[in-house]
NUSEDREN-648615 format. One record per residue (C-alpha): residue number from 0; x, y, z. Coordinates in nm, 4 decimals, padded with zeros to 6 digits, always signed. Example, Ala and Ser with C-alpha at 12.3 -4.5 7.8 and 13.67 -1.06 7.14 Angstrom:
LOBA num        x        y        z
LOBA   0 +01.2300 -00.4500 +00.7800
LOBA   1 +01.3670 -00.1060 +00.7140
***
This chain:
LOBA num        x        y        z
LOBA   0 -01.0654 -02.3927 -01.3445
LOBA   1 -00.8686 -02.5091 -01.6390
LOBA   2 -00.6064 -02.3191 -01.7423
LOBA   3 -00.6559 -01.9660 -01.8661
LOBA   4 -00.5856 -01.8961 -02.2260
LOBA   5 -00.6024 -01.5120 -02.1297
LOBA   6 -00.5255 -01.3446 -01.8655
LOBA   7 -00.5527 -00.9352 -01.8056
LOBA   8 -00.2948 -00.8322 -01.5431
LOBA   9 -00.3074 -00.5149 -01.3285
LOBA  10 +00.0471 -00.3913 -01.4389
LOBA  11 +00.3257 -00.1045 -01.3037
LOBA  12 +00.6247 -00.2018 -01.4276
LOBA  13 +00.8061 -00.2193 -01.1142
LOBA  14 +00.9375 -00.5672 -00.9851
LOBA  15 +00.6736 -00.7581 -00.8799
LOBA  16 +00.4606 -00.6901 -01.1762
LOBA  17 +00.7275 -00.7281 -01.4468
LOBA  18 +00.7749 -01.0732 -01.2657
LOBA  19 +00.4137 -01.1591 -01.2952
LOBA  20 +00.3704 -01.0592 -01.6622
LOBA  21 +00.6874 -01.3516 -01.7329
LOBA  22 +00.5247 -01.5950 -01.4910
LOBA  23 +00.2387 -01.6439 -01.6032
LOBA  24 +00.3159 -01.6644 -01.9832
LOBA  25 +00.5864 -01.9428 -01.8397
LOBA  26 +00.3696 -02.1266 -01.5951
LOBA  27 +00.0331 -02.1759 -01.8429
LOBA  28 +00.1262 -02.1048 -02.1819
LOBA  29 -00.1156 -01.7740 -02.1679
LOBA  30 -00.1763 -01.4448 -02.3659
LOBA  31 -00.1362 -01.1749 -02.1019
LOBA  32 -00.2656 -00.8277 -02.1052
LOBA  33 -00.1192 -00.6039 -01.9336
LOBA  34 -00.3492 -00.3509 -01.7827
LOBA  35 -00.1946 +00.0251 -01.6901
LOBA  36 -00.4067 +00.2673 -01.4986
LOBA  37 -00.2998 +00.6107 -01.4984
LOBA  38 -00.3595 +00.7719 -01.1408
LOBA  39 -00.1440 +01.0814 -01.1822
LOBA  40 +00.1748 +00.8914 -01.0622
LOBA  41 +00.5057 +01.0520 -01.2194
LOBA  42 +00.6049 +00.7618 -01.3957
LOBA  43 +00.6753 +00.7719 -01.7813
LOBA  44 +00.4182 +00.6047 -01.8725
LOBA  45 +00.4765 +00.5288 -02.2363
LOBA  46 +00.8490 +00.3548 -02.0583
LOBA  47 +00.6122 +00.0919 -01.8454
LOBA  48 +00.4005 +00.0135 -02.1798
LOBA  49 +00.7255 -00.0142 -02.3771
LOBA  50 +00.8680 -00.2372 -02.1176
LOBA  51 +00.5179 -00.4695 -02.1211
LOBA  52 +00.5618 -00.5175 -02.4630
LOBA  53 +00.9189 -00.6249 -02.4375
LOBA  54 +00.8228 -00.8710 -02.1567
LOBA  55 +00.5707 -01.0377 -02.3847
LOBA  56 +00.2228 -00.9037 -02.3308
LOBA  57 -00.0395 -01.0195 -02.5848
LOBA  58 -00.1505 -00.6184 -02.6081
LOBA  59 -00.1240 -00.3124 -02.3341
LOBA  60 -00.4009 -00.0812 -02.2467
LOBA  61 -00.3495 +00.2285 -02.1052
LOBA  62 -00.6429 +00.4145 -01.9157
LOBA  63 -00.6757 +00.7794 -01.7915
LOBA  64 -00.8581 +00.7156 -01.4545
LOBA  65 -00.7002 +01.0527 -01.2734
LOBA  66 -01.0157 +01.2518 -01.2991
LOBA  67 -01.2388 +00.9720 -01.2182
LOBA  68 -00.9834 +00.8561 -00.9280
LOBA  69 -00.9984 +01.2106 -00.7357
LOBA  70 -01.3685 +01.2820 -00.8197
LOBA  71 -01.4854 +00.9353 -00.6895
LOBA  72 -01.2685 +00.8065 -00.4357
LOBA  73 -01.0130 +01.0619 -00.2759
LOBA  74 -01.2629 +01.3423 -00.2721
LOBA  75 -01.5987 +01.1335 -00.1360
LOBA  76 -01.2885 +01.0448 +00.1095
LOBA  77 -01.1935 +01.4043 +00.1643
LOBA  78 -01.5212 +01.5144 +00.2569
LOBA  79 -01.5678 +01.2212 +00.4978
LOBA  80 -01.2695 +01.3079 +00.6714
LOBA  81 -01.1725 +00.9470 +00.6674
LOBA  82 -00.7650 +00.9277 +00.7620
LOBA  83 -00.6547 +00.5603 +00.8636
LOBA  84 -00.5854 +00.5598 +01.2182
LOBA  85 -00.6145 +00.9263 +01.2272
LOBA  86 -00.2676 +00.9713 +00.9767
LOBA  87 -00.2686 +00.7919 +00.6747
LOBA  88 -00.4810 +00.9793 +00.3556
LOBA  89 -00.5309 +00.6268 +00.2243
LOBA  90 -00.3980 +00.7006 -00.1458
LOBA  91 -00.3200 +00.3244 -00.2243
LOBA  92 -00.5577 +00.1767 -00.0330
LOBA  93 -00.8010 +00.3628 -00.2486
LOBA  94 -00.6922 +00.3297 -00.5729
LOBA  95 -00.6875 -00.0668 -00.5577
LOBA  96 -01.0592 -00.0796 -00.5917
LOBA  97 -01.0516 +00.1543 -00.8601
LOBA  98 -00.7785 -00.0517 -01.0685
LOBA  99 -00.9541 -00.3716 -00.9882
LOBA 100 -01.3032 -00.2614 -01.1466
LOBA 101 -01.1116 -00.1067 -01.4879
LOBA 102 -00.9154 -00.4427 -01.5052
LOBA 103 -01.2177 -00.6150 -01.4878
LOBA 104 -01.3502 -00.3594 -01.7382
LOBA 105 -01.0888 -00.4644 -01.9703
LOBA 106 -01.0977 -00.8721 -01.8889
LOBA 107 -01.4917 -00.8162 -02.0482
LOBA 108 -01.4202 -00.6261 -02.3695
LOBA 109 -01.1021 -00.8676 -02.4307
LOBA 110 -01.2819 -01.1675 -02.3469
LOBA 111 -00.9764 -01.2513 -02.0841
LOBA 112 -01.0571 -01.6489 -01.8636
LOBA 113 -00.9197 -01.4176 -01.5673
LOBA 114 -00.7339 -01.1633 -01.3855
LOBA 115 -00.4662 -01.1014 -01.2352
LOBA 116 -00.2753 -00.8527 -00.9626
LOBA 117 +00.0553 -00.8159 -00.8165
LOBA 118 -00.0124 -00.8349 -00.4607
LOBA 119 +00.1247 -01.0648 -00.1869
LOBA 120 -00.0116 -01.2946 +00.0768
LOBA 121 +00.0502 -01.0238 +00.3657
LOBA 122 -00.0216 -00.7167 +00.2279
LOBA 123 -00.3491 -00.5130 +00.2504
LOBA 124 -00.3747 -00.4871 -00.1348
LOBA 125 -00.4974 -00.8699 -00.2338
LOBA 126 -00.8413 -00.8363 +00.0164
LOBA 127 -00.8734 -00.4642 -00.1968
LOBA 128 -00.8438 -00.6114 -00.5283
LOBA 129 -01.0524 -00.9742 -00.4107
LOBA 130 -01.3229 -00.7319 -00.2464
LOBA 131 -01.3574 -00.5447 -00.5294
LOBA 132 -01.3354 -00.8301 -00.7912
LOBA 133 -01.6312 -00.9883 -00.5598
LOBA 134 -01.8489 -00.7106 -00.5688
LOBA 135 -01.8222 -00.6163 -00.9338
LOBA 136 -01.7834 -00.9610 -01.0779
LOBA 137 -01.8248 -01.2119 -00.8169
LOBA 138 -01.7768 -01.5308 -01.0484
LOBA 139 -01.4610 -01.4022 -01.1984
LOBA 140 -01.1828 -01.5572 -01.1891
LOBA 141 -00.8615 -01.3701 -00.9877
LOBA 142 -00.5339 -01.5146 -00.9680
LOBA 143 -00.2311 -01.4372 -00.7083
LOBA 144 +00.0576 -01.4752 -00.8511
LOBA 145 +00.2818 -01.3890 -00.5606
LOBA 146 +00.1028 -01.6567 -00.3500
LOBA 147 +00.1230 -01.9253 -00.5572
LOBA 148 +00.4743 -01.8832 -00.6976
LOBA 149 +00.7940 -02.0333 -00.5508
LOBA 150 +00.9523 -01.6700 -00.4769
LOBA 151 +00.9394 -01.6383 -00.0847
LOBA 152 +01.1003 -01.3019 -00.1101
LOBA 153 +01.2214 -00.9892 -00.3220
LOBA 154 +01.5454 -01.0734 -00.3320
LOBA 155 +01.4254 -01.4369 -00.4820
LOBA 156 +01.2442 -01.1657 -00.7369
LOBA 157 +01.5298 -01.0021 -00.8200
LOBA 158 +01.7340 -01.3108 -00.9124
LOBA 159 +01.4221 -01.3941 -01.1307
LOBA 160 +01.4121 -01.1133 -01.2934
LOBA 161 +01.7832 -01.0887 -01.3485
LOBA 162 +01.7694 -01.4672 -01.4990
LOBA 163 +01.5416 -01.3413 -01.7813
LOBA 164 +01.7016 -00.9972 -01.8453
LOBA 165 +01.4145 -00.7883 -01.6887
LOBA 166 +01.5260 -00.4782 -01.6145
LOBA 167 +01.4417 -00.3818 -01.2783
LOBA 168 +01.5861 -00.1108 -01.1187
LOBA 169 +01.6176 -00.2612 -00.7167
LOBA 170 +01.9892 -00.4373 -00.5779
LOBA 171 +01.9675 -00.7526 -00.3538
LOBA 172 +01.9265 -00.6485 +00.0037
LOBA 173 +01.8685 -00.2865 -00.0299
LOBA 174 +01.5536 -00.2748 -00.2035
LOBA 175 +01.2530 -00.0118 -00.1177
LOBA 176 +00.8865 -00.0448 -00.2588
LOBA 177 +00.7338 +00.2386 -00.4096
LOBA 178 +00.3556 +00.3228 -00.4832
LOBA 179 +00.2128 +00.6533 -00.6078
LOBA 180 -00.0748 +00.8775 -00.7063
LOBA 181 -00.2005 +01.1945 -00.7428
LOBA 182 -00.2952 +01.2106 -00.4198
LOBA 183 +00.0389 +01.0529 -00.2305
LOBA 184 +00.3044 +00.8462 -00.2388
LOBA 185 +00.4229 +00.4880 -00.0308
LOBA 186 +00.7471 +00.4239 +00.0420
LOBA 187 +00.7875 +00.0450 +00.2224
LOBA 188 +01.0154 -00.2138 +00.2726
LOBA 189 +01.4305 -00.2647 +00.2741
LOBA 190 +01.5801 -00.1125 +00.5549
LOBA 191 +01.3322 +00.1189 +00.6894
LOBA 192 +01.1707 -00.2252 +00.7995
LOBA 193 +01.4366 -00.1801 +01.0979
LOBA 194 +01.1904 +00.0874 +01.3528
LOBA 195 +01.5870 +00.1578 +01.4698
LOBA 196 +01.6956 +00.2914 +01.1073
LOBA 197 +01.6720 +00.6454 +01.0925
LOBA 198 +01.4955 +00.7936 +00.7207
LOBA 199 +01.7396 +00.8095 +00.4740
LOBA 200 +01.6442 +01.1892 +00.2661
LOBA 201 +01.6861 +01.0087 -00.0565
LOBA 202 +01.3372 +00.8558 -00.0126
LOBA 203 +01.1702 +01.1684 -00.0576
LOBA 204 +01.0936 +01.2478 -00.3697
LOBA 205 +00.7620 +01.4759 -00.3041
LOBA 206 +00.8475 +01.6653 +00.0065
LOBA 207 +01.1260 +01.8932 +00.1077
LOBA 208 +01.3106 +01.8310 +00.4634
LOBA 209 +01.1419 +02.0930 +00.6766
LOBA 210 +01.4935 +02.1725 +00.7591
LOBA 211 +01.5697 +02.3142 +00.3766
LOBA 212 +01.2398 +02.4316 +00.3031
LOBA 213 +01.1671 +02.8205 +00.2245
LOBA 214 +01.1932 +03.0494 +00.5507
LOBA 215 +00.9011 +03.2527 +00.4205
LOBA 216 +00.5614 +03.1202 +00.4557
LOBA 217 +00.3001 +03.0583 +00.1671
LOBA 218 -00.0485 +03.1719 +00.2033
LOBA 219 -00.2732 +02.9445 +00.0269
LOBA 220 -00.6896 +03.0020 +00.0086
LOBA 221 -00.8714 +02.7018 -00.0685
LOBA 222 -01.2563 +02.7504 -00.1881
LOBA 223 -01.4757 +02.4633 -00.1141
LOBA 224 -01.8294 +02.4281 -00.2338
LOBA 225 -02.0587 +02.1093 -00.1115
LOBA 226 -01.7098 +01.9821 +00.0691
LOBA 227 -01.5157 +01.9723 -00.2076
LOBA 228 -01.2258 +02.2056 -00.2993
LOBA 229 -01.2975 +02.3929 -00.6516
LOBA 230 -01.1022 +02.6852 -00.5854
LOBA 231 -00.7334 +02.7904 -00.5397
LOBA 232 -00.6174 +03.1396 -00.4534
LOBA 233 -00.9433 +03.2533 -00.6383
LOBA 234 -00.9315 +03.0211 -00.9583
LOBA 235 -01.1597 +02.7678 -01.0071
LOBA 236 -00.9451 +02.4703 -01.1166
LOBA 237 -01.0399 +02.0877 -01.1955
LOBA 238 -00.9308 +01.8036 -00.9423
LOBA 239 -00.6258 +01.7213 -01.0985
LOBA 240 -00.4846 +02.0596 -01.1543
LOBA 241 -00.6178 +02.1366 -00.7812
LOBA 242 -00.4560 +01.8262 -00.6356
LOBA 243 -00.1064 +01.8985 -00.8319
LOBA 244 -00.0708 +02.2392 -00.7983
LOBA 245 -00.0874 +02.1585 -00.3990
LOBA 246 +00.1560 +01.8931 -00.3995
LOBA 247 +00.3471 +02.1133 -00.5886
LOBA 248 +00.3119 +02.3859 -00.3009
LOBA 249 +00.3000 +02.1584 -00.0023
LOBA 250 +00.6356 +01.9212 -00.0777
LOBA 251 +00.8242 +02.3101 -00.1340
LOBA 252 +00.7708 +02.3576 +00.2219
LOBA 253 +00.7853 +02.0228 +00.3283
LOBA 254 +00.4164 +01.9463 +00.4430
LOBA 255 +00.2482 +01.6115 +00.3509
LOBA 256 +00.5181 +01.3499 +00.5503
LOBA 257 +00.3632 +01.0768 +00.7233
LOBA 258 +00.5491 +00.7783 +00.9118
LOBA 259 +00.3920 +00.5972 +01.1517
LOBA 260 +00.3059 +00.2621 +01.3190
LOBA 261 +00.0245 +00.1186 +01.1014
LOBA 262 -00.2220 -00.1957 +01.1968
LOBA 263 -00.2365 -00.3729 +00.8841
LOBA 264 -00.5644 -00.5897 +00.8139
LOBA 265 -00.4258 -00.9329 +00.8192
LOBA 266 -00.2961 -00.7994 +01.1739
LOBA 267 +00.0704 -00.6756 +01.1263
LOBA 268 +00.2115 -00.3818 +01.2554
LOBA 269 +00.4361 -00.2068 +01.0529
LOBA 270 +00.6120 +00.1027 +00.9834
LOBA 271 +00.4977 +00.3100 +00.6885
LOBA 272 +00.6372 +00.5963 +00.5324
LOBA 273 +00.4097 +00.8556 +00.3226
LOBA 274 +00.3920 +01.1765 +00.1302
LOBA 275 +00.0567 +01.3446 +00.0643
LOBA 276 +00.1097 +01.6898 +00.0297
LOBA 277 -00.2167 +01.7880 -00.1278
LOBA 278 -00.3922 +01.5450 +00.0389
LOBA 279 -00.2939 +01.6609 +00.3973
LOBA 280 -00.3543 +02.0466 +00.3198
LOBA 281 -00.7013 +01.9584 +00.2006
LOBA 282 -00.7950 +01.7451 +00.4677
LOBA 283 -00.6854 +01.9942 +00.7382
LOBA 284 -00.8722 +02.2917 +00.5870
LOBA 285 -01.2021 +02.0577 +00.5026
LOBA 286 -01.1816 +01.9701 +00.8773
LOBA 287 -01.1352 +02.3652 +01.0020
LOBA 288 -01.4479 +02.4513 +00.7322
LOBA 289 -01.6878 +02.1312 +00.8988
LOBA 290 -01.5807 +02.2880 +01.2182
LOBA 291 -01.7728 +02.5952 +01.1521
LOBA 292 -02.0244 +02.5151 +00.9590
LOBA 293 -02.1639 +02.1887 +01.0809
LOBA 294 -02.3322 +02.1671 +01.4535
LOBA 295 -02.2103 +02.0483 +01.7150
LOBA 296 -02.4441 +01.7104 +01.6680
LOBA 297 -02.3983 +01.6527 +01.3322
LOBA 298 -02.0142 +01.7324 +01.3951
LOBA 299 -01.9774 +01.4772 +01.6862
LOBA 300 -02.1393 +01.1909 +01.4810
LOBA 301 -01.9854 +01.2356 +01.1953
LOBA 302 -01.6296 +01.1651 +01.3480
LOBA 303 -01.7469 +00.8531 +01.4913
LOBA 304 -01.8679 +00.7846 +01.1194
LOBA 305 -01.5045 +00.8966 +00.9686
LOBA 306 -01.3677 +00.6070 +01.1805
LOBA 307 -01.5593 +00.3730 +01.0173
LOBA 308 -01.5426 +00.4858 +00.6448
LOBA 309 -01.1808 +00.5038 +00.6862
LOBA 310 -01.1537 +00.1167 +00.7800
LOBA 311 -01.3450 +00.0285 +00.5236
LOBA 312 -01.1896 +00.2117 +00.2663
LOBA 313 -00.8235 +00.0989 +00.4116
LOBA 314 -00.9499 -00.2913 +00.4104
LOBA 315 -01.0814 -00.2209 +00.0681
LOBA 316 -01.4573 -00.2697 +00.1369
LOBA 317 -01.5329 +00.0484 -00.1642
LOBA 318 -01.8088 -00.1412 -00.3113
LOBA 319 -01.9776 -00.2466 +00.0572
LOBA 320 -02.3014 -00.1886 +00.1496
LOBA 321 -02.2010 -00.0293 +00.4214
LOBA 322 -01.9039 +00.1906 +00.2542
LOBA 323 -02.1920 +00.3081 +00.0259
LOBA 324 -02.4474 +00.4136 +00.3095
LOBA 325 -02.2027 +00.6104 +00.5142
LOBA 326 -02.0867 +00.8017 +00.1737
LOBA 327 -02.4837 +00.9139 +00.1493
LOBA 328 -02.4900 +01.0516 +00.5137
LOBA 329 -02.1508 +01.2118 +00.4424
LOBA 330 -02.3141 +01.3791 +00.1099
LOBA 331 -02.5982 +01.5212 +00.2982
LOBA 332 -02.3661 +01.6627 +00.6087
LOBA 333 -02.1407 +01.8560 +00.3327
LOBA 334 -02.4702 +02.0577 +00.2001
LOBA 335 -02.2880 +02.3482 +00.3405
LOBA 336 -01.9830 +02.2651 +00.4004
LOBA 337 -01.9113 +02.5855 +00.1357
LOBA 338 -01.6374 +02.8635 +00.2138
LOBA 339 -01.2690 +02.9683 +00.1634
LOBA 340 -00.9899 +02.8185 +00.4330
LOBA 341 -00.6793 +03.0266 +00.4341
LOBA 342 -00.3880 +02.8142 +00.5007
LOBA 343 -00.0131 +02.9058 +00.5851
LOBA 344 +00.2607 +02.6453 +00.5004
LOBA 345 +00.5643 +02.6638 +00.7206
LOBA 346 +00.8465 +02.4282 +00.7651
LOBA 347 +00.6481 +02.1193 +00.7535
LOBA 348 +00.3677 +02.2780 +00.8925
LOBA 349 -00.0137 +02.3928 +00.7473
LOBA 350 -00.1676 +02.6309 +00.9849
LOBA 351 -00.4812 +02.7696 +00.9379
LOBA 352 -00.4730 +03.1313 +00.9188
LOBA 353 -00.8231 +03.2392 +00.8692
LOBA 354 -01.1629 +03.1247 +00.6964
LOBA 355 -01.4832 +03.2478 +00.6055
LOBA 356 -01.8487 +03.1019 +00.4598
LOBA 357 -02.1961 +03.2069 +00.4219
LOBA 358 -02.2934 +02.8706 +00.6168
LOBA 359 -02.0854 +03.0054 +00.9185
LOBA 360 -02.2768 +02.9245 +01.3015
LOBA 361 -01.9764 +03.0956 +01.4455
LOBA 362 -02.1650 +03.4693 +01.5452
LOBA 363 -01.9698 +03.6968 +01.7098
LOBA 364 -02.2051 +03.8932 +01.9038
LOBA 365 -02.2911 +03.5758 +02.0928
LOBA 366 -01.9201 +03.4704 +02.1158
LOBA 367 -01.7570 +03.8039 +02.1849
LOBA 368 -01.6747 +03.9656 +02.5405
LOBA 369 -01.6770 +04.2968 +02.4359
LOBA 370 -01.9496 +04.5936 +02.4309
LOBA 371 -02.1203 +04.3943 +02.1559
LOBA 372 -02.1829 +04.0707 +02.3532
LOBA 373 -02.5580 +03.9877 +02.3029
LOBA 374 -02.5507 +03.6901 +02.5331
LOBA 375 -02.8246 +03.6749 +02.7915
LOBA 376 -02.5984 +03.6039 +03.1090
LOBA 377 -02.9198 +03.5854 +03.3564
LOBA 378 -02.9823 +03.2442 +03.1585
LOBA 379 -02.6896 +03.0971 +03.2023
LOBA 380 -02.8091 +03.0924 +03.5937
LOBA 381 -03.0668 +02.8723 +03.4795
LOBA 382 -02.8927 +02.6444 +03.2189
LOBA 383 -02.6304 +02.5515 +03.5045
LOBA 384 -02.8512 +02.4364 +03.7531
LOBA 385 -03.0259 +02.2073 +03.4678
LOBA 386 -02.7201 +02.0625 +03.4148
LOBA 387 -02.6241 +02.0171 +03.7593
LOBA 388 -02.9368 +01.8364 +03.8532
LOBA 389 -02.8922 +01.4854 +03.8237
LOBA 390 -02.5238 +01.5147 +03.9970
LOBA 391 -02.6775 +01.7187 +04.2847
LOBA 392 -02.9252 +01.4230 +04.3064
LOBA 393 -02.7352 +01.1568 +04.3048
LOBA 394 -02.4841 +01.3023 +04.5661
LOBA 395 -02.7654 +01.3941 +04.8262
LOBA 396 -02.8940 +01.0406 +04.8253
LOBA 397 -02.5163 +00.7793 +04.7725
LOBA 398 -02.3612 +01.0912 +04.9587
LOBA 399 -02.0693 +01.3314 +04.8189
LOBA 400 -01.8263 +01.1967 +04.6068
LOBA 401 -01.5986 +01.5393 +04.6624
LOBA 402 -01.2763 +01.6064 +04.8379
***
């Protein structure tokens, strides 16, 4: 394409965007917008528009996509009990697709040539934003700034930005990457890169060390209706109020850290550091809630089915096909998904401490081995030479395979 006369760029204000928003005004003479989406992150906002406006943008807009963020991407991921290799609450992963259809939102009503992200050539976040850009507008046009500049690394950033007075607060050498939400936070690159360098406590920001959190434990009852939590210690309370009053209680006692070895889609391994307080609270007591309401069935599939939704979301297929089908089989499992999950926070730890729900298949006269047991004991007789059959078969005519 020619060159763009306007460009809307998906902006943070940290380094790599603040470079970006320069660049391209330098490298084709364009108007850039600079595009903030408010996810809940604890940033001062009205410091990263400032700071926009300083660097040169044509005109900032500001969105307030916190509601729309837990209602229709961390909650439909909630109830499909979809953690990246079995760890990772996905809270970036999900909110690229989500940034990428408002910036396109905003490219249409400003009449922007094309759009623009932050990402780099090795990260997960350019196939989120290009998926999502090719599913919502698959003739727009979406630039990479970070692949097509001369940079090669963040310390060449940081001598950029330092050449044009931007203020970035990062030192040569010693430089960590930061991404948050409501419902986590990232922590990546500098010397944590090294699997040999032990955590440095200044990185956490969310959580309390297990080590200094309270010695008494919290009590917490989560209400859940259809799969999704509504409910807090009794009081009905929106998504975002839900999801910060949790992180609130979680990083107090220190639950919600994550760091492990994560496969990255372009095929790197690398080490990633998390905190999702809320997030991890609600997925273990959605999880203990499925486990007594759903049957045994419906339970089994569905895990094979939270493997797949979780790729997908992590690769940043949102807008698939397939993404989209597996959320409607979710939706019908969580019919009655419905009940409270007491949860105790400890040290680092969320324990489940009791639950409850109208929907429950646990009975205890069938479960029990007391006076009340209603269990008809004679059948089991029968049921275990059923299940026996085919073994007992097979052995009497290839011969024992026992001892």
């Amino acid at each position: 394409m020619d060159n763009p006369e306007k460009i809307v760029l998906a902006y943070s204000g940290g380094l790599d965007t603040s470079c970006v928003l320069r660049w391209l005004q330098e490298e084709f003479k364009a108007d850039v917008i600079a595009f903030i989406g408010d996810l809940g992150q604890p940033t001062d906002l009205a410091a990263a528009v400032a700071k926009a406006e300083r660097l040169g943008a044509r005109k900032v807009v500001v969105r307030d996509l916190r509601q729309r963020f837990l209602a229709e991407f961390a909650y439909p991921c909630l109830q499909a009990g979809a953690l990246y290799q079995d760890r990772y609450p996905m809270a970036s992963s999900i909110s690229r697709p989500l940034l990428a259809a408002e910036m396109l939102q905003v490219a249409a009503e400003e009449g922007a040539d094309a759009v623009a992200h932050g990402c780099s050539g090795k990260g997960n976040d350019q196939l989120r934003f290009a998926l999502a850009a090719a599913a919502i507008a698959p003739d727009v046009t979406l630039m990479t700034p970070l692949i097509d500049w001369p940079m090669k690394s963040r310390d060449d950033q940081v001598e950029y930005a330092r050449d044009r007075g931007i203020d970035v607060p990062v030192t040569q050498g010693a430089t960590y990457s930061y991404d948050e939400s409501l419902w986590g936070r990232s922590i990546g690159c500098g010397p944590i890169e090294d699997l040999g360098y032990a955590l440095p406590a200044e990185i956490f920001t969310w959580t309390r060390s297990p080590r200094e959190a309270p010695d008494d434990p919290r009590r917490l009852v989560i209400g859940f209706e259809e799969g999704l939590p509504v409910a807090l210690d009794g009081e009905r309370l929106d998504p975002v109020m839900l999801t910060a009053r949790l992180n609130e209680l979680g990083g107090l006692h220190g639950v919600g850290r994550v760091e492990h070895i994560e496969d990255k889609t372009v095929g790197i391994k690398a080490r990633e550091i998390y905190e999702c307080p809320a997030a991890t609270i609600l997925h273990r007591a959605h999880r203990d809630l499925e486990e007594l309401n759903l049957d045994r069935a419906t339970l089994e599939f569905k895990r094979t089915v939270e493997q797949r939704y979780a790729s997908l979301a992590y690769a940043g297929y949102w807008f698939s096909p397939l993404r989209q089908s597996l959320g409607a089989f979710v939706r019908d499992t969580q019919r009655h998904v419905e009940g409270q999950v007491t949860v105790e926070l400890y040290k680092g730890n969320c324990l489940i401490a009791a639950r409850e729900s109208k929907f429950a298949l646990y009975d205890y006269a069938l479960s029990t081995y007391d006076s009340q047991d209603t269990f008809d004991h004679e059948a089991g007789r029968g049921f275990t030479q059923i299940c026996a059959l085919s073994d007992r078969v097979a052995a009497r005519v290839r011969g024992s395979h026992g001892a």
